[in-house]
N, C-alpha and C positions, 0 to 999 in steps of 0.2 A: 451566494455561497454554495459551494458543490465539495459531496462531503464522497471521499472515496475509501472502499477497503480494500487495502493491496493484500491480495491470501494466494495464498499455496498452501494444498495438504500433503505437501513435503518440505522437512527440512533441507537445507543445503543448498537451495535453488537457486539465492540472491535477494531472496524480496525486500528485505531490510535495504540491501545497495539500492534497488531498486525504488523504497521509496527516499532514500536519502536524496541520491539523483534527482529525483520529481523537485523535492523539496530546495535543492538548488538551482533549477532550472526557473523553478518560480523565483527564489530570490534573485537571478537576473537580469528577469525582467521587471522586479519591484511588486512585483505579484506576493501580498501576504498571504504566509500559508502556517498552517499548526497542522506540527504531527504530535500526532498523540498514539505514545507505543504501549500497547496493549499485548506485548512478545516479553513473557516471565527473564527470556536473557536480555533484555534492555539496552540491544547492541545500537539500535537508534537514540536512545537516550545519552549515550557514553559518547555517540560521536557527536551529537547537535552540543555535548557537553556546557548545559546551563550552569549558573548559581545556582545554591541550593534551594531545591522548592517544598516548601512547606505541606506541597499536596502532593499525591500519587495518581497515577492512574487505579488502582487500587480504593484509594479515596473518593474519589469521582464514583463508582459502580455502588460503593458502601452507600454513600450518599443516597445517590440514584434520583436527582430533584434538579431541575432547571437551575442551572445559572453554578453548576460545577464543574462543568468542562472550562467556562470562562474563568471562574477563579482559579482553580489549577494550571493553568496554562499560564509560563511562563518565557520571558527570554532565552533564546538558546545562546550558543557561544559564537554562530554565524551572523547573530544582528537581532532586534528588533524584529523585523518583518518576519523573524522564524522562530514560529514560539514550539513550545514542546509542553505536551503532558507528560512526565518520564511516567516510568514502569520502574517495578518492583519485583522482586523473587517472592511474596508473598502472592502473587498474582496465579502462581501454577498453583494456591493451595485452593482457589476460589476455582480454577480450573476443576480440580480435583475435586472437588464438593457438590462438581454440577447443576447452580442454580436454576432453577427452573424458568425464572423469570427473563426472556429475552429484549426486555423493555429497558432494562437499566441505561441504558450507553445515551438511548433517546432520549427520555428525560432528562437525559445530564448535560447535553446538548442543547437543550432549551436554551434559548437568548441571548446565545452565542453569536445569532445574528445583529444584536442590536449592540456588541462589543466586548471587551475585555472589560473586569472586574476594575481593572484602574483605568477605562475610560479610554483606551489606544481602541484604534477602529475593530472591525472584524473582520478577521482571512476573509479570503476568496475562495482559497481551498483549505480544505480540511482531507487529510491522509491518516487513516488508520493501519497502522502495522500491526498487524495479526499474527499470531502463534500458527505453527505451521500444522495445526490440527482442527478437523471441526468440531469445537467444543463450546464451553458454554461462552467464552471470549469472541471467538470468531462471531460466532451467532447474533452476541452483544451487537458488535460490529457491523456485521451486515444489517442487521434489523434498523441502525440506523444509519444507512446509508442511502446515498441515491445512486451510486452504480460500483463493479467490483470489478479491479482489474486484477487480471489472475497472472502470475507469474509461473513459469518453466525453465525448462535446460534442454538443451538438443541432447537426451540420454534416450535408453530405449524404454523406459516406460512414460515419456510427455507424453505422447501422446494419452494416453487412459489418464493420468495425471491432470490432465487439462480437461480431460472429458467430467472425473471426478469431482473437480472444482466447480466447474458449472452444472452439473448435479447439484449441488449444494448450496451453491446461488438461488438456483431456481425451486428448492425445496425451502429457503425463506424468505423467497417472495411471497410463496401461496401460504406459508405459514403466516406471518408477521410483518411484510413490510413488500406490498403491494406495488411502490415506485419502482423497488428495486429491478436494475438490469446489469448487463456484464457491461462493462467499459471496454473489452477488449483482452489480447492475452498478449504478455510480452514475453518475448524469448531472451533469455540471459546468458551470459557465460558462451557466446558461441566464437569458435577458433575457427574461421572461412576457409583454411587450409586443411580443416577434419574432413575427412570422405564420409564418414558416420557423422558429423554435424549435419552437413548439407543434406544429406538421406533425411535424418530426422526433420529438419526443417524443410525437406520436399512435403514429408507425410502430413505435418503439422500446417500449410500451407494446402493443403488439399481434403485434410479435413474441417477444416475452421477458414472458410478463405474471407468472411466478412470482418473475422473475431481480430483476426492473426495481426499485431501491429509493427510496423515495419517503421524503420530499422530494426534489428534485432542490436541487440544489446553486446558488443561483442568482448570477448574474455580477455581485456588488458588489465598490466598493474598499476595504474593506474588509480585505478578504481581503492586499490586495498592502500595504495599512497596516502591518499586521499584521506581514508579513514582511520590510517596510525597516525596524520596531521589535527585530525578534530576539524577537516576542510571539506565543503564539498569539491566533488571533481571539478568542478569548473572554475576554480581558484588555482589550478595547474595549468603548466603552459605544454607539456610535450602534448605528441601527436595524440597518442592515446588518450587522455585526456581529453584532445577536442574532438575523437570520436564517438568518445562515451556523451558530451555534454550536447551534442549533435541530435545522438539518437532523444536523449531525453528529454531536449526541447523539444523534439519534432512531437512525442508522448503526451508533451504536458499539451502543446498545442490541440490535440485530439480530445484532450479530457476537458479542459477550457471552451472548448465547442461542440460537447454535449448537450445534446435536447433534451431535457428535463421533462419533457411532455412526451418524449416519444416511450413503445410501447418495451413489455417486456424481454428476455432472449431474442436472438434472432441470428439468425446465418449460422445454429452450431449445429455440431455432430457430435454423438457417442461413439463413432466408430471404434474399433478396437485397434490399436497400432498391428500392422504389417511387420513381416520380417523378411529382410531381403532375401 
């Protein structure tokens, strides 16, 4: 089981699509996965659209005790093999409150590996949707993770954007959670016919060239199709669609074939974004 936090410390970037995608991509290939949305607007939750669950993400942290991530975790509306922790608006008050304790997320995670609460196996993957802030949520999140794949946009601040995110990766690895490494950085939202995309994605490719995961994610409607259906993208048959579900598998194939053993950061840059 390999547990990810998909973050951006910017709103509007994609990340939520971006982990929904993952989470499709695994459903595909039969690959069990649980996302568990930890983002106060619960836009992951609304689209896996479960029955009602008894627990929260919110619940889970209160807790804070082995064997709450499993009992919260229920069926989403895509099947079985995709369960969901939903998320709460009570969530940004815990934000607000700024618990100190960055342990919570881990011990609630506890024996998640040995299965769900009603005896159905356990994911493979495990996807944390993170608020697009570093707070006490993200923190949660990463500390119990084993690698952070950080999302962007071909805009003119990715780059620093991306350099910020792995900043703060690598500020809770040395705090709290030693495993921890970047998974890599995805680009979202990009229009191949933008003269300013490609720019940004020359810069962001020349800053980050081990980080940078390719394909970039590109800006179809597909994608927003998909998720006024309660679908993932890959239950769509137009072109877009098998672009988007393209890039994603090739994503989830990368994260799938992470070394667990290997060491912390590597191949980044802080550079500061250029202007042409």
């Amino acid at each position: 089981m390999i547990v990810i936090s998909v973050v951006s410390l910017k709103g509007g970037v994609g990340k939520t699509t971006v982990t929904l995608g993952l989470a499709g991509a695994a459903l595909r290939r039969g690959v069990r996965v649980l996302v568990l949305d930890l983002d106060p607007q619960s836009n992951a939750s609304t689209v896996l659209d479960p029955d009602a669950a008894a627990l929260t993400a919110a619940d889970v942290l209160d807790q804070a005790r082995s064997g709450a991530v499993a009992a919260a975790a229920v069926p989403s509306g895509w099947g079985a093999d995709v369960r969901v922790v939903v998320s709460e608006t009570s969530l940004s008050a815990r934000e607000a409150a700024g618990d100190r304790d960055p342990l919570r997320l881990r011990r609630a995670l506890g024996r998640l590996d040995a299965g769900y609460a009603d005896g159905s196996p356990a994911p493979a993957l495990v996807l944390l949707d993170c608020p697009p802030a570093l707070g006490h949520l993200t923190r949660n999140a990463l500390a119990a993770s084993d690698r952070a794949l950080v999302v962007t946009e071909p805009a003119l601040f990715a780059l620093h954007g991306a350099a910020q995110a792995l900043d703060a990766v690598e500020a809770v690895r040395q705090g709290s959670n030693l495993r921890l490494a970047a998974a890599g950085i995805v680009v979202n939202r990009v229009r191949p016919r933008s003269a300013e995309h490609r720019h940004r994605l020359g810069e962001l490719r020349e800053a980050f060239p081990e980080l940078l995961l390719e394909p970039p994610v590109l800006d179809r409607s597909a994608l927003q199709q998909a998720a006024g259906a309660y679908l993932p993208v890959q239950a769509l048959r137009s072109p877009g669609a098998r672009e988007a579900a393209a890039a994603f598998d090739a994503h989830l194939t990368h994260l799938l074939g992470t070394d667990l053993g290997s060491g912390p950061l590597a191949g980044r840059s802080s550079r500061k974004a250029g202007r042409r």
